[in-house]
DSSP file (Angstrom, degrees, kcal/mol; ACC not computed):
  #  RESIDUE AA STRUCTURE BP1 BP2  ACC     N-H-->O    O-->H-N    N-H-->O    O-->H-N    TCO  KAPPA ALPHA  PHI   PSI    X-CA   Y-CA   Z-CA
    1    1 A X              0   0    0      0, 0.0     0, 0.0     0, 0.0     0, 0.0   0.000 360.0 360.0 360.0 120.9  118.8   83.5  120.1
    2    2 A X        -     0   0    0      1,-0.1     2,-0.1     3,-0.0     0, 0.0  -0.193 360.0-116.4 -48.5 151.4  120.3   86.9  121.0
    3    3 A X        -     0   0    0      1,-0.0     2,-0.5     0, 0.0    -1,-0.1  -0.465  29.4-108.1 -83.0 169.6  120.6   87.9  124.3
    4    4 A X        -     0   0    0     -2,-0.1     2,-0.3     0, 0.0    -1,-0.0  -0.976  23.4-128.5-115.7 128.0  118.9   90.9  125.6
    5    5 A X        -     0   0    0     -2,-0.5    -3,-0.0     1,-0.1     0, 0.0  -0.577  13.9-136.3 -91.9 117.1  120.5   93.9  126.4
    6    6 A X        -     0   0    0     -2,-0.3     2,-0.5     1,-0.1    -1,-0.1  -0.410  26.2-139.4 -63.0 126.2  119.9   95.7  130.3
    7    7 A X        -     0   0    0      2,-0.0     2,-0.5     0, 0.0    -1,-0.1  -0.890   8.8-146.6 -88.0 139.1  119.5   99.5  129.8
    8    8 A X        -     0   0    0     -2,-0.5     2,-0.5     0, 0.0     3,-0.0  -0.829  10.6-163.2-114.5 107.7  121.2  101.9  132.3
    9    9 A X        -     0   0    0     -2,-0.5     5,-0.0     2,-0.0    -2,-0.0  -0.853  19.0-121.6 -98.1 133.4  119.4  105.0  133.0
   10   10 A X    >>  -     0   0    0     -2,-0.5     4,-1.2     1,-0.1     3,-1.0  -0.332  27.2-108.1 -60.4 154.8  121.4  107.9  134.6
   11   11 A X  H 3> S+     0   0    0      1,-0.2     4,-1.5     2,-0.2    -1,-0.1   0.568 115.4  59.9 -63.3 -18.5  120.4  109.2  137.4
   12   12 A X  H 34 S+     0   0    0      2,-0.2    -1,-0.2     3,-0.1    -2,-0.1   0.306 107.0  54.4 -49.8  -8.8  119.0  112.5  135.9
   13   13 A X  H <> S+     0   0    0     -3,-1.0     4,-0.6     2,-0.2     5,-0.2   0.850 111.7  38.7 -58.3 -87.5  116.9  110.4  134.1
   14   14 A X  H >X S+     0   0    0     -4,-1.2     3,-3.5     1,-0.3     4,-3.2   0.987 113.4  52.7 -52.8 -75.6  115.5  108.7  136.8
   15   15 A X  H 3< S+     0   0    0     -4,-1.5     4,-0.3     1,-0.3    -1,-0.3   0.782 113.1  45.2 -63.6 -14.8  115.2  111.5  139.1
   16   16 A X  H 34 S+     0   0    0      1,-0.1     4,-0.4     2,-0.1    -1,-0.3   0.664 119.5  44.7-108.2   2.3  113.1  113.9  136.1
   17   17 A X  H <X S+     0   0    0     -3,-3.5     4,-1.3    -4,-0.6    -2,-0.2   0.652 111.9  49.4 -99.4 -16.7  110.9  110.8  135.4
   18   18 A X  H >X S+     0   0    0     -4,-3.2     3,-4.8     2,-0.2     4,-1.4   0.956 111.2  55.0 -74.8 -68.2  110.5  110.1  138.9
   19   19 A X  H 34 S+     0   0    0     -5,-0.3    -1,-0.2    -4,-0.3    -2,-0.1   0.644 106.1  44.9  27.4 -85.0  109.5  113.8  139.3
   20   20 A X  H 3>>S+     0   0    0     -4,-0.4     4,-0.7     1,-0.2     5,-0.6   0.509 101.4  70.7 -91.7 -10.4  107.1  114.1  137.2
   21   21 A X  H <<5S+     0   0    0     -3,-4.8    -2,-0.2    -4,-1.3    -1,-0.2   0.772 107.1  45.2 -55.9 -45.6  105.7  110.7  138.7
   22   22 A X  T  <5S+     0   0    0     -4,-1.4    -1,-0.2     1,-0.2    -2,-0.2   0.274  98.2  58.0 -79.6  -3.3  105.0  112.9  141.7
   23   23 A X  T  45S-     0   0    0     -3,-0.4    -1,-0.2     3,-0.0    -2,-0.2   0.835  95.5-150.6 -98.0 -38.4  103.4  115.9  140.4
   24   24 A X  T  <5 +     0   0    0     -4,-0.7    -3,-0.1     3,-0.1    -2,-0.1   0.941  49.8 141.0  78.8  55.4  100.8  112.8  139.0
   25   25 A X      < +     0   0    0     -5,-0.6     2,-0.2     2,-0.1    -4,-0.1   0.765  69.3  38.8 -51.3 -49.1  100.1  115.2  136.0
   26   26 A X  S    S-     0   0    0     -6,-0.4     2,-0.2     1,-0.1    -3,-0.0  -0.299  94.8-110.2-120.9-173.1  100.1  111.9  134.1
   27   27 A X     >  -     0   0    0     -2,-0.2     4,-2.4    -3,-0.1    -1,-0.1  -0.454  38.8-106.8-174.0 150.1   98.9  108.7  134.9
   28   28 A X  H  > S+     0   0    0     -2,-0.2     4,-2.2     2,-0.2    14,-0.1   0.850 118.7  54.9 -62.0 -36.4  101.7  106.0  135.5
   29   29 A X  H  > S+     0   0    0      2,-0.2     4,-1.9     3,-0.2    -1,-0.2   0.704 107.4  51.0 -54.1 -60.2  101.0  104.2  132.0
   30   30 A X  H  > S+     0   0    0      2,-0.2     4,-3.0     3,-0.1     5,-0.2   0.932 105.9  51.7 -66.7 -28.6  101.5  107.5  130.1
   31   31 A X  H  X>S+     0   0    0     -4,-2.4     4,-3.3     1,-0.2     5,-0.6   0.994 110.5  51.3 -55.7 -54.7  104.7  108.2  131.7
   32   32 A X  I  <>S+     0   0    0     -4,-2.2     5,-1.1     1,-0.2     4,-0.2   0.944 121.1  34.4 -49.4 -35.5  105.9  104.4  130.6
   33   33 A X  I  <5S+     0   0    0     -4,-1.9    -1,-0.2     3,-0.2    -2,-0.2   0.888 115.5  54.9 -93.7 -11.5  104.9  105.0  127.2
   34   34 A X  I  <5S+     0   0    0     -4,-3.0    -2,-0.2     1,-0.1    -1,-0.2   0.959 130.4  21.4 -60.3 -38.8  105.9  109.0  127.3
   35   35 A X  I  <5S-     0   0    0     -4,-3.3    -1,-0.1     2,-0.2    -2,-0.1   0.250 103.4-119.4-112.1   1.4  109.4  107.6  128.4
   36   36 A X  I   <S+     0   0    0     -5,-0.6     2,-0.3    -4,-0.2    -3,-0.2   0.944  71.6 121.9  65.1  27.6  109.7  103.7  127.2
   37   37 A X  S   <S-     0   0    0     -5,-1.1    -2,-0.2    -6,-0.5    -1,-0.2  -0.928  70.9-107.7-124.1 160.5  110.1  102.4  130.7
   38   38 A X     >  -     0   0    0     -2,-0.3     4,-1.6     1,-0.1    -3,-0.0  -0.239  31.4-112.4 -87.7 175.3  108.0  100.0  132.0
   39   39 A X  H  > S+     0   0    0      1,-0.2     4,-1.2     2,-0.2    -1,-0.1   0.648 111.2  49.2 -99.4  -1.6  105.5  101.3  134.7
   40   40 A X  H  > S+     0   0    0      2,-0.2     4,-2.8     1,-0.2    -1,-0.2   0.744 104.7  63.0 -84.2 -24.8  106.7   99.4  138.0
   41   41 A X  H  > S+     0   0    0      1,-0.2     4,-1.8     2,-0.2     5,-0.3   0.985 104.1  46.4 -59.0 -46.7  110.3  100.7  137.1
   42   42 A X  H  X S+     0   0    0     -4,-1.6     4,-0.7     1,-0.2     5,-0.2   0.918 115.0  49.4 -70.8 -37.5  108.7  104.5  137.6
   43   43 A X  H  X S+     0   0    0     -4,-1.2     4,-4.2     1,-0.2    -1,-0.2   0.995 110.2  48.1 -55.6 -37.3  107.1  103.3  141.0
   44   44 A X  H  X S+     0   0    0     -4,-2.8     4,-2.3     1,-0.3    -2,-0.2   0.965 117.1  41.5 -67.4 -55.8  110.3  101.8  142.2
   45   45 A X  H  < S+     0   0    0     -4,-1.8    -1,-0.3     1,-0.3     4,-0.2   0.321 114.1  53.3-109.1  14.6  112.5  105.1  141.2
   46   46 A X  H >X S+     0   0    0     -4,-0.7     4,-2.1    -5,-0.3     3,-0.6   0.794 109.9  46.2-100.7 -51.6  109.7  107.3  142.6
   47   47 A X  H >X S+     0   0    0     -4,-4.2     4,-3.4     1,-0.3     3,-1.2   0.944 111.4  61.1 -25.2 -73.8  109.8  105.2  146.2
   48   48 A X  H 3X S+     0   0    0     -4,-2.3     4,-1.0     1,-0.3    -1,-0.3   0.703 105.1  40.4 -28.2 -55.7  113.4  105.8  145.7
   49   49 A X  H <> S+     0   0    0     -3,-0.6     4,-3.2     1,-0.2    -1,-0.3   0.854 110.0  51.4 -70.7 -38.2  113.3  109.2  145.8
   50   50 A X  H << S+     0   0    0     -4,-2.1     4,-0.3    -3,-1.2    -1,-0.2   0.943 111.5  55.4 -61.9 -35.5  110.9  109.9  148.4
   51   51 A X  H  < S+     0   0    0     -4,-3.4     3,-0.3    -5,-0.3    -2,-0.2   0.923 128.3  21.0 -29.6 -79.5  113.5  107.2  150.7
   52   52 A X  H >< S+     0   0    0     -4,-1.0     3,-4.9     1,-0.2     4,-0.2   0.522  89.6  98.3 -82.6 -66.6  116.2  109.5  149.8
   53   53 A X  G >< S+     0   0    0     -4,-3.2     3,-0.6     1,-0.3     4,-0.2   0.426  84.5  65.6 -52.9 -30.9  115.1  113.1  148.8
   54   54 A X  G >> S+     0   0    0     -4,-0.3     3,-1.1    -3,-0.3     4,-0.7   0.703  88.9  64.1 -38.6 -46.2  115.9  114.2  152.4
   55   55 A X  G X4 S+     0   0    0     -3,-4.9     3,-0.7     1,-0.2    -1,-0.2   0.787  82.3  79.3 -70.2 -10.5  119.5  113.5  151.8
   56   56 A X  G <4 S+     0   0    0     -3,-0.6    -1,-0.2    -4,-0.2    -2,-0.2   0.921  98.5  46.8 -36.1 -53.1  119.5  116.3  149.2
   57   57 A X  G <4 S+     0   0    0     -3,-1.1     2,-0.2    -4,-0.2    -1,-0.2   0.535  89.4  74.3 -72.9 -20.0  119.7  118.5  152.2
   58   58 A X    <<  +     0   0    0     -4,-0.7     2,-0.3    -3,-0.7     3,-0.0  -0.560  44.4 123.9-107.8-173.7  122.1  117.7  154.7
   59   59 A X  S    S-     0   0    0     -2,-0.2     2,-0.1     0, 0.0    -2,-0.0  -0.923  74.8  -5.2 149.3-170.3  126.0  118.2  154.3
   60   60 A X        -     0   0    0     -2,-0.3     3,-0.0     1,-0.1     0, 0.0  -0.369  58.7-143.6 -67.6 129.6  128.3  120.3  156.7
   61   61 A X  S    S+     0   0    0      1,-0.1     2,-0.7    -2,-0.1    -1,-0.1   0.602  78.3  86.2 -94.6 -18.2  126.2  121.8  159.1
   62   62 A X        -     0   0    0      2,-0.0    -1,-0.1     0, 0.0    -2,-0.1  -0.825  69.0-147.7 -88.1 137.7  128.6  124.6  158.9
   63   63 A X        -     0   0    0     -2,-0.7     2,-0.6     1,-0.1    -2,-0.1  -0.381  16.8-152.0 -83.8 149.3  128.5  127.2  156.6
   64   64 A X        +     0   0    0      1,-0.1    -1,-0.1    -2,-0.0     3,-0.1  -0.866  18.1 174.1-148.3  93.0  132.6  128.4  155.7
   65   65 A X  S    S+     0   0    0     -2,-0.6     2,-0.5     1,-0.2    -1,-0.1   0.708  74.2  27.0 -54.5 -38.7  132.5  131.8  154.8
   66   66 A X        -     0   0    0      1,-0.1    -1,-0.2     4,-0.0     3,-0.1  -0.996  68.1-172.5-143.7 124.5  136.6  132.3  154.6
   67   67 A X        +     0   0    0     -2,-0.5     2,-0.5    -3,-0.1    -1,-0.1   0.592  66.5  55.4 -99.0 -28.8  137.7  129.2  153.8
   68   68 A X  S    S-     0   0    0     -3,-0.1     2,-0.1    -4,-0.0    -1,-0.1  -0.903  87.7-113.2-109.5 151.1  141.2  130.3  154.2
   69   69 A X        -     0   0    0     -2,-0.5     2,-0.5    -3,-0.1    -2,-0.1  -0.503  29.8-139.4 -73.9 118.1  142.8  132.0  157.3
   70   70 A X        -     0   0    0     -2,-0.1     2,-0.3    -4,-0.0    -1,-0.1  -0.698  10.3-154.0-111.1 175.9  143.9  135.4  156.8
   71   71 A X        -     0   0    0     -2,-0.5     2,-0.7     2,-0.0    -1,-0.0  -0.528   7.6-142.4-106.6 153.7  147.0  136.7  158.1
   72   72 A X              0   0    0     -2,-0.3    -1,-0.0     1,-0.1    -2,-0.0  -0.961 360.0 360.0-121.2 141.2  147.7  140.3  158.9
   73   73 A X              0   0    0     -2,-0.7    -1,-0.1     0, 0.0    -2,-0.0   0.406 360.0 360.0-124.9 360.0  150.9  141.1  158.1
């Protein structure tokens, strides 16, 4: 018997099926067959993103106009 091989979806992947999981254009069941994944995988990486989607945003809470000093000479 062959083994069965895990497929690895990128995270652009994930993040434009999850996406479109959220606009609910499509029904969870067409998205699995639009995309070949099964349909708890698209719940899980839509949770995921709503967990998450927040971290999109933060970063250095200052913005650093002139990154380098200048000198007047």
């Amino acid at each position: 018997m062959s083994k069965r091989v895990r497929r690895n979806f990128s995270p652009d992947f994930k993040a434009k099926v999850a996406i479109e999981a959220l606009k609910e254009q499509l029904t969870l069941s067409e998205l699995a067959s639009k995309y070949q994944v099964h349909p708890n995988q698209i719940s899980e990486w839509k949770k995921q993103l709503l967990a998450s989607g927040a971290s999109v945003f933060e970063g250095s809470k200052r913005l650093h106009l002139y990154p380098f000093s200048e000198h007047n000479s």
